[in-house]
N, C-alpha and C positions, 0 to 999 in steps of 0.2 A: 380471343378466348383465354388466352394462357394469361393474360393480367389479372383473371377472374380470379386464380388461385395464389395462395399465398405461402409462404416457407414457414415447414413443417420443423419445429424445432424440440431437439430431441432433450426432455431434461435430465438434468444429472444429479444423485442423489441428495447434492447440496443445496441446489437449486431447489430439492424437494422440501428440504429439511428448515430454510431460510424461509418459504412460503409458509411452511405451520407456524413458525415461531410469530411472521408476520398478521396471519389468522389469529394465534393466539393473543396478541399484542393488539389490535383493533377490536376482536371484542371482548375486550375487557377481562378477560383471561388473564393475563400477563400486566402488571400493573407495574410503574416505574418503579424500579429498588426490589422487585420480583429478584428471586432466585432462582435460577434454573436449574433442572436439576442434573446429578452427577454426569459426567461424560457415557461412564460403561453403561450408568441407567436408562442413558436415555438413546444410544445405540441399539441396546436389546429393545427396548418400547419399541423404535423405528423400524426393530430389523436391520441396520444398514454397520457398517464396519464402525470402529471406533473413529478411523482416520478422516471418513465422510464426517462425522458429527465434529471434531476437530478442525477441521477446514471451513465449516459453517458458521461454526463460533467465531473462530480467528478473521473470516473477513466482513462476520458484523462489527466485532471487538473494532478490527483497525477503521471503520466509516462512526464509528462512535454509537452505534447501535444497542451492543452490550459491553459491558466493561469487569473486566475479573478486578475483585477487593481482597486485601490479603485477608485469611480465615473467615471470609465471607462467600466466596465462589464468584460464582461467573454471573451478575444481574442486570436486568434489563433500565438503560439509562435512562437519565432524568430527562427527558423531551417529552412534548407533547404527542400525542397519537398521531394526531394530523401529519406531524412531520417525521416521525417514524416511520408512518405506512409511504407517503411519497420516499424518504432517504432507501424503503428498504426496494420500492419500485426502483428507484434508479439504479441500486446496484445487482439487478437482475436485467435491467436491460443493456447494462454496458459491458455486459457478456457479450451483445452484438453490434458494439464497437468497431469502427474499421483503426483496426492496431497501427497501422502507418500514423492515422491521424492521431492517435492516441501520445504515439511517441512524441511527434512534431508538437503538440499543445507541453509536454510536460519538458521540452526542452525551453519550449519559451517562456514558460514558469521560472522552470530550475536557472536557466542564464541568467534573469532575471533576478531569482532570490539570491548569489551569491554576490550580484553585484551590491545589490541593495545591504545584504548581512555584512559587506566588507565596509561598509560606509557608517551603520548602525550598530556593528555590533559590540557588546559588553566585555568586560573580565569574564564575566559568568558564564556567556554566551560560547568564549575561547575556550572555559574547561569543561565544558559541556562536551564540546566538540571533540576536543580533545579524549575525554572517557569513552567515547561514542567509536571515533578510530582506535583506540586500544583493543576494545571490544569485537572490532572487528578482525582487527590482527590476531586474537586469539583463536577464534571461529575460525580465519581461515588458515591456520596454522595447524590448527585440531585435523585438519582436513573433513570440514563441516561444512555446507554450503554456508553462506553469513548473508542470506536473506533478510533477515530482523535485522542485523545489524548493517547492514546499507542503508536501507531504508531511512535509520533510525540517523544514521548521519546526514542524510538527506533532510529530513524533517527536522536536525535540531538547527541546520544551516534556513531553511524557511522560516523558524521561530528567530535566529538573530536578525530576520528583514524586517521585525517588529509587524507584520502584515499580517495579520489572521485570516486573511480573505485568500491571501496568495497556499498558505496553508492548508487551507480547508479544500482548495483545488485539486494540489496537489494529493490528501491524501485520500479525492476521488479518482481518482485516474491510474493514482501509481499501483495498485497491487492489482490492475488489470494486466501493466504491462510486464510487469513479476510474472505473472500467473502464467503467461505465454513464453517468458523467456525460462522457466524451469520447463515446459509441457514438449517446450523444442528441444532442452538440454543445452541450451546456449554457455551455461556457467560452467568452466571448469575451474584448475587448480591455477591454470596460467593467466585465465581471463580476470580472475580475483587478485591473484597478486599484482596486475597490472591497476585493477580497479584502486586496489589500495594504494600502490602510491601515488595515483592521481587523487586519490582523497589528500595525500599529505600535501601536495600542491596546492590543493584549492585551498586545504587548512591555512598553511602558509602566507596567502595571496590576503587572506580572509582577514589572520594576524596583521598584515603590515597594511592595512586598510586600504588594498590598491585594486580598486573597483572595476576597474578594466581589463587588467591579470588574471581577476578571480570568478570574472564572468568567460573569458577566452577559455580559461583552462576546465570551467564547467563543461563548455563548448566539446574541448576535446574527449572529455571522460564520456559524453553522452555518445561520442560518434558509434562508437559500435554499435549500439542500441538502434541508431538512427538509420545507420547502414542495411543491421539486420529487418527491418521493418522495412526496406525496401525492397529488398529481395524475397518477402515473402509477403504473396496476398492474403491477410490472414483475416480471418473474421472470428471477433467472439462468440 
């Protein structure tokens, strides 16, 4: 009898707020290059905090769903409906995620893309990387968490692999597993400044094009991640 029944899942206002947008985006409501409207506007319209409708925005914005334009706002991108409605299905279901596995797929990514980025990658690609770790050192010297900018060194290391595909992976998966390590409190002051100078390492490994350095040391910058996902059964 108890297989009859299925798990009762509770949604959370973003969850709510990503469904309308996706409602509005299927039927034709929301048309590509649409504008949406102001943050505080459309808080009040929903009833729900600023920070919900901020959190909704930011994790279509980062699957490529909507994208903010400078003096243009926050609109809905140029894809087809068809693949807007499944990209925005999928990232409502990988809320239910099992997070171990989450980690273990983007560590075979990330080892992957650094080896690859040390073999492939450009002038351009080193000052890219390079402005990306600045940035981050400034965040978290502010004493700011530097979420964006992790990430963001993460993902310009995936674009020196020349791989679009290995990219597009990774920026499915990765701000599930964000989401969980701020929801635990995993980040501190020490765990950042450790992260960062395993960032200089990999930079480093990255510069001197030695593909096996720069995939080890990937290796090690993930372990706490990989650790922490084993010690917790976590489900999105």
């Amino acid at each position: 009898m108890l297989e009859n029944f299925s798990e009762i899942r509770v949604e959370t206002p973003v969850d709510k707020i990503i469904k309308q947008i996706r409602a509005l985006i299927t039927s034709g409501q929301l048309a590509s290059g649409d504008r949406l409207p102001a943050e505080r506007k459309l808080a009040e319209k929903l009833g729900v905090s600023r920070s919900n409708v901020r959190d909704a925005i930011q994790k279509l914005e980062f699957y490529g769903i909507l994208k903010t334009l400078p003096q243009s706002g926050t609109v809905v991108a140029g894809m087809g409906i068809t693949a807007l409605e499944g990209l925005i299905t999928d990232v409502l279901k990988l809320e239910k995620s099992d997070f171990a596995s989450l980690v273990e797929t983007r560590v075979i990514l990330e080892v992957s893309a650094a080896k690859i980025a040390a073999e492939r990658r450009t002038p351009k690609d080193i000052t890219d990387l390079k402005k990306a770790l600045v940035a981050y050192e400034e965040t978290i010297r502010s004493g700011a968490l530097a979420v964006e900018e992790d990430l963001l060194f993460h993902l310009k290391i995936a674009e020196a692999s020349k791989n679009a595909v290995l990219k597009s992976l990774m920026l499915i998966i990765t701000p599930d597993i964000v989401n969980n390590f701020i929801q635990y409190k995993v980040c501190d002051d020490q765990s950042e400044l450790k992260a960062y100078h395993q960032h200089e390492q990999i930079l480093e490994h990255i510069i001197n094009k030695d593909s096996e350095a720069a995939a080890e040391a990937m290796r090690i910058h993930l372990q706490d991640v990989t650790d922490f996902s084993k010690s917790k059964n976590i489900l999105g």
